[in-house]
N, C-alpha and C positions, 0 to 999 in steps of 0.2 A: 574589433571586439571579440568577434568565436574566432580570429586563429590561434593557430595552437602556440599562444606564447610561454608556458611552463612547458612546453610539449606532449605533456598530457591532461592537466585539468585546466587551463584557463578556457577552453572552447566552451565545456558547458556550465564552467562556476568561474565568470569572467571576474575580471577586477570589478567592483559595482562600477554603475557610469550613472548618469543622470540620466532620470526617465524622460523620454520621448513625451513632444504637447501631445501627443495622442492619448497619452493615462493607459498605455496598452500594459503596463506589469501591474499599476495601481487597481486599475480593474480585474486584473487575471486574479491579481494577489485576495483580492474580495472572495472572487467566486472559490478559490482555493480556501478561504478562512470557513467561507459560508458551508460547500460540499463536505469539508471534513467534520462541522459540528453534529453532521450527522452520524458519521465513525466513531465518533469521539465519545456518543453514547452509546451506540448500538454496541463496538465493541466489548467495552467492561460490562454493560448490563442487559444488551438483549437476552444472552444466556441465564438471566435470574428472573427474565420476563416471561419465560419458557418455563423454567422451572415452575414459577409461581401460576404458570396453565395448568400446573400436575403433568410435565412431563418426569422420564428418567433420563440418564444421565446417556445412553443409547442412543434413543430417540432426539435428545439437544444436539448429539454427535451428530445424527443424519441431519438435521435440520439444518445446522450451524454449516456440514461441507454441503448444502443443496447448493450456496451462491460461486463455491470455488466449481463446481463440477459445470454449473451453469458457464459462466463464464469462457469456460471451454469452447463453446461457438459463439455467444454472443458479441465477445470482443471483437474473435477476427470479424465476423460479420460488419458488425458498426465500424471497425476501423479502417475496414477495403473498400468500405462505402464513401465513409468521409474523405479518404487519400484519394478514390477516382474519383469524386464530384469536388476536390477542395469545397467540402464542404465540413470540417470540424468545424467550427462554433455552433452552425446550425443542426449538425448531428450531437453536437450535446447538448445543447439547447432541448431539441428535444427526448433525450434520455433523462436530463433533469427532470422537465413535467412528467413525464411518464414513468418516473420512481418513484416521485410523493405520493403519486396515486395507487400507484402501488402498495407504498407503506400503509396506507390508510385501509389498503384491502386488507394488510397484515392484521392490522388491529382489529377489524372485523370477524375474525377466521377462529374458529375454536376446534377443539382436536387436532391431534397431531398430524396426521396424514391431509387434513385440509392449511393446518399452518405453513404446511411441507409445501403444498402446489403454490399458496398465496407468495409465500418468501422465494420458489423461483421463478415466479411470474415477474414480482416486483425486481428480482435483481438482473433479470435480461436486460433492462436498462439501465441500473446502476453500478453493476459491475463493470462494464466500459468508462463509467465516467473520469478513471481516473488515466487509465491509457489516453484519453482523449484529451483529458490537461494537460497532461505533460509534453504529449506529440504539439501542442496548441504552442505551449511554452518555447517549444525547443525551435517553432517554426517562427514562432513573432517575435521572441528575443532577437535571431537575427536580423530582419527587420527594423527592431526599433530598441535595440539594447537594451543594458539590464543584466541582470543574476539570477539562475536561474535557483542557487541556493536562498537569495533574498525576497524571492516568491516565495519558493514552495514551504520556506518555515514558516509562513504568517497561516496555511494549513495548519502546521505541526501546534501552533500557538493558540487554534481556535480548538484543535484537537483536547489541549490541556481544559481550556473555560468548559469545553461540555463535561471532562470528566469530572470538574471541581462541581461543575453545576450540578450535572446527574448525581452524584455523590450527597450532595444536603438535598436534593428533592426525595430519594432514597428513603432517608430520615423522615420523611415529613408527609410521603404519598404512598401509597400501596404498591407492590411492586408491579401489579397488573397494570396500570397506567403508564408504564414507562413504554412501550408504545407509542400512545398521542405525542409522547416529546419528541420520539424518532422523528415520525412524520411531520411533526410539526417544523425539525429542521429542514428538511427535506424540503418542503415547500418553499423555504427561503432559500435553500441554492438554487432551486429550478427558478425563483423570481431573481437572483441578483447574476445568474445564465445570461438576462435578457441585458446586460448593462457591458460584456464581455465585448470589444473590441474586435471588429472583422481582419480579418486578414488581407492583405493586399496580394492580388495575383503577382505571382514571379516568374522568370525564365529560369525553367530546371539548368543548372547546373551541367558541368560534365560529368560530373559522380553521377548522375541521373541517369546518363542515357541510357536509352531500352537495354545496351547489350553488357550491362550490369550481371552478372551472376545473380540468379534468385537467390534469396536468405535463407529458403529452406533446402537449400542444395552444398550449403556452407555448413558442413559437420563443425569448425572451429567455435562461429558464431552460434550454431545449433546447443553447443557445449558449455560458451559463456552463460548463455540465457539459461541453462538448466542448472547450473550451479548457482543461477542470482536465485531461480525457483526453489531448489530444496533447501537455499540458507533462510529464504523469506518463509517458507514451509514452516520449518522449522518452531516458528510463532504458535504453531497451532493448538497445541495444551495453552499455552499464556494467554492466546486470544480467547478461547470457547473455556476456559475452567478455572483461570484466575482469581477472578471475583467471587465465583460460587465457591473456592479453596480459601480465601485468605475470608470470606464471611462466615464460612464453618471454623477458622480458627477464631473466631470473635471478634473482628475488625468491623468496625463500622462504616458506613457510608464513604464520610468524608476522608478516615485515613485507606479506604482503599481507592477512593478517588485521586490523591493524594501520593498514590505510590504508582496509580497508571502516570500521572505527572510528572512524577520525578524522570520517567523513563523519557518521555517527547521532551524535555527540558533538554537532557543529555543530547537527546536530537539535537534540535533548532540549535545548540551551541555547537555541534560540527555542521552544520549547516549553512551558519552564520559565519565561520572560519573558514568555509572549503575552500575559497577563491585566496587563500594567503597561505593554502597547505603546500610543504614544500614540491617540489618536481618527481622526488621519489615516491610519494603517494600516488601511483598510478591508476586506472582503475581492474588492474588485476591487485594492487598491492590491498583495494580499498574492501573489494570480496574477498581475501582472503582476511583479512582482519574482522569481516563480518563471519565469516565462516567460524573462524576462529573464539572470537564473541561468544558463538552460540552454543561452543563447547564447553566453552567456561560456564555460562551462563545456567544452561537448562540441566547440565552435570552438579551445580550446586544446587538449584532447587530440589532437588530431585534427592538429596541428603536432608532434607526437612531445615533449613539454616532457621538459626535464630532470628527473632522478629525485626529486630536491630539493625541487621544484614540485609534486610530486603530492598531498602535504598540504596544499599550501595550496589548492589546485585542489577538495581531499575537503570542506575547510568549506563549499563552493560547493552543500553538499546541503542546507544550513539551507533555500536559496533554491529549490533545482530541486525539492527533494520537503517539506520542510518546510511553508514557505512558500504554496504550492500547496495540500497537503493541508488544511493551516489555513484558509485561502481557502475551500476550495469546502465545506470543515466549518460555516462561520460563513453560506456561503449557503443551505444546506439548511436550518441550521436554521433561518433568518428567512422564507423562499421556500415552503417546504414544510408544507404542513398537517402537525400532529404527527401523526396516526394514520396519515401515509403514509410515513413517515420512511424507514422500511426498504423499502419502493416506492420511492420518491426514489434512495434509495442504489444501486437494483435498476437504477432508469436508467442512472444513472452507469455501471453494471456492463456494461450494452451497450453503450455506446461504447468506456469505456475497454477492453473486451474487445476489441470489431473492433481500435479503432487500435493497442494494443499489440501484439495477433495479429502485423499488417501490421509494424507495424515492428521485431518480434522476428525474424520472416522476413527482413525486408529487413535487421538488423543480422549475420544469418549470411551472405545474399549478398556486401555491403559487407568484413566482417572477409576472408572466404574471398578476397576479390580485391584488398583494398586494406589489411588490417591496421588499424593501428591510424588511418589515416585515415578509415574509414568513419564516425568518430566526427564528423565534418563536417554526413553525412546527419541526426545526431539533433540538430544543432546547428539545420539548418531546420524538422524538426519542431516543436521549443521558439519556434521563432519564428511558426510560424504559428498554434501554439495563440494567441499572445501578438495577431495580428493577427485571430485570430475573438474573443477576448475586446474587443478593439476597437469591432469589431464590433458585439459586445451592447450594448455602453454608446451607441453612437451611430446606431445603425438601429433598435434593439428599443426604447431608452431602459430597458435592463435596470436596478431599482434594487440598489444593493450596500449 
């Protein structure tokens, strides 16, 4: 099932197989639908939850990068923990409970400077959680087969129902409430955590053994992960100023729920196809085409396009985050000894932590003075991830 029979993506976006009697993807696939119902609102509307606390548009910046800057130690943390005790389930198991609670402290919290402390208390533990799925995924697919693109988009698909959902509550509740619905998803990953499939101990491998090269002593691989970081970066005007852009141009609820939508739609349908893309899609070809995405993408917004164009503009996320994420998913797993899987992923989590921090900052500075132009700046960010992966390929001789 993981060899490499395209020689580059069937290891981690295998042909579908038939799930294992264990229900280990049918269950992963849950907590995956369940944890991202949480993103699914927080991203489009926490930033309007903030707003509607009486912050500016400064202050949402620092608020919005406190979870990317966090993340910076708490991944590796949780993820050097879980990989030396084989213990992922139960180390997300409990970052699940102890996020909800978290959230709940969020909605507690008034002024900016206490909303600040609450949201990076609450994200020490939820910002690992998604390193911690996938290293999960990538360890029990072998195991007990499966797709790892036919998990992870029933996420991408719960992604969507919160945005439709938060979208008509929008309409219908105060914006200060959208809070309790955060939290309230949150609660239900941490409860559908506990239904997650244990892993069965294994014999490492020879790619395992101790006299592996460290990952952080590997400029190539150091290179990959920093070019999946500044294309995913990239996001950061779309994530933190979106919804509060396309609601100042008079878009209601539902069609700006509607247009996060369209973008995860474009997802889950390369998602749903990765394991029948041809052998040329490598995952250096699959970053650069996210790279490339994001040039397009945040270079058009950033010209004020007509209203009409913003669909077609939201498919553009198959490539800025799809794409991308698939890429540097199919290099971990080929790059990375398995018993470090969730190390690996703990990498990625420092970089992409600093660089989305910096550029969630710098998309509050950008919106606050230039609107919807600042979407320019994330248009060079995309492109320079695109020219360090370059890089790898022709100075490191990175293999993909």
């Amino acid at each position: 099932m993981w060899g490499y029979a395209s020689k580059h993506l069937s290891a981690f976006m295998p042909v579908p197989a038939k799930l294992s009697t264990s229900g280990f993807a049918t269950r992963l696939s849950a907590y995956y639908a369940a944890s991202f119902l949480v993103i699914g609102v927080q991203m489009p509307f926490f930033p309007v939850w903030l707003d509607a606390k009486g912050l500016d548009a400064a202050a949402i910046g620092l608020i919005l990068a406190a979870p990317a800057f966090v993340r910076i130690a708490a991944v590796p943390l949780l993820t050097r923990i879980a990989d030396r005790y084989g213990a992922l389930r139960e180390v997300l198991i409990l970052a699940s409970f102890v996020a909800a609670a978290g959230y709940l402290g969020v909605g507690l919290s008034h002024g900016a400077l206490a909303i600040l402390i609450a949201v990076s208390l609450a994200s020490i533990a939820f910002t690992p959680i998604f390193a911690l799925s996938d290293a999960l995924a990538l360890k029990g697919l072998k195991l007990h087969g499966g797709s790892y693109g036919s998990i992870r988009l029933w996420g991408s698909a719960a992604f969507i129902a919160a945005n439709l959902g938060a979208g008509l509550l929008l309409d219908e509740i105060e914006p200060v409430h959208l809070i309790w619905v955060i939290a309230a998803c949150a609660i239900v990953a941490a409860l559908v955590s506990l239904w997650i499939v244990p892993l069965q101990k294994t014999v490492p491998s020879a790619v395992d053994a101790p006299s592996a090269p460290p990952l952080w002593r590997n400029p190539a691989f150091l290179s990959v992960i920093a070019a999946a970081a500044l294309i995913q970066s990239s996001h950061a005007m779309y994530y933190g100023f979106s919804t509060i852009d396309w609601k100042a141009a008079g878009f209601d609820g539902v069609a700006i729920g509607l247009l996060w939508a369209i973008g995860v739609i474009a997802e889950i349908g390369l998602f749903a196809v990765s394991g029948r893309l041809p052998p040329a899609f490598t995952p250096q070809v699959l970053l650069m085409v996210g790279a490339a995405g994001g040039l397009v993408r945040w270079g058009a917004l950033a010209l004020d396009p007509p209203g009409w164009s913003l669909p077609l503009l939201q498919c553009l996320h198959a490539a800025t985050f799809g794409a991308t994420h698939l890429g540097l998913i199919g290099y971990i797993a080929h790059h990375a000894p398995e018993r470090f899987s969730a190390t690996a992923q703990g990498y990625f989590a420092i970089l992409s932590g600093l660089l989305l921090g910096i550029a969630t900052g710098l998309a509050g500075f950008l919106y606050e003075r230039l609107g919807g132009a600042g979407y320019a700046g994330m248009a060079i960010v995309a492109a320079i991830g695109g020219v360090v992966l370059f890089a790898a390929r022709t100075k490191w001789k990175a293999s993909f």
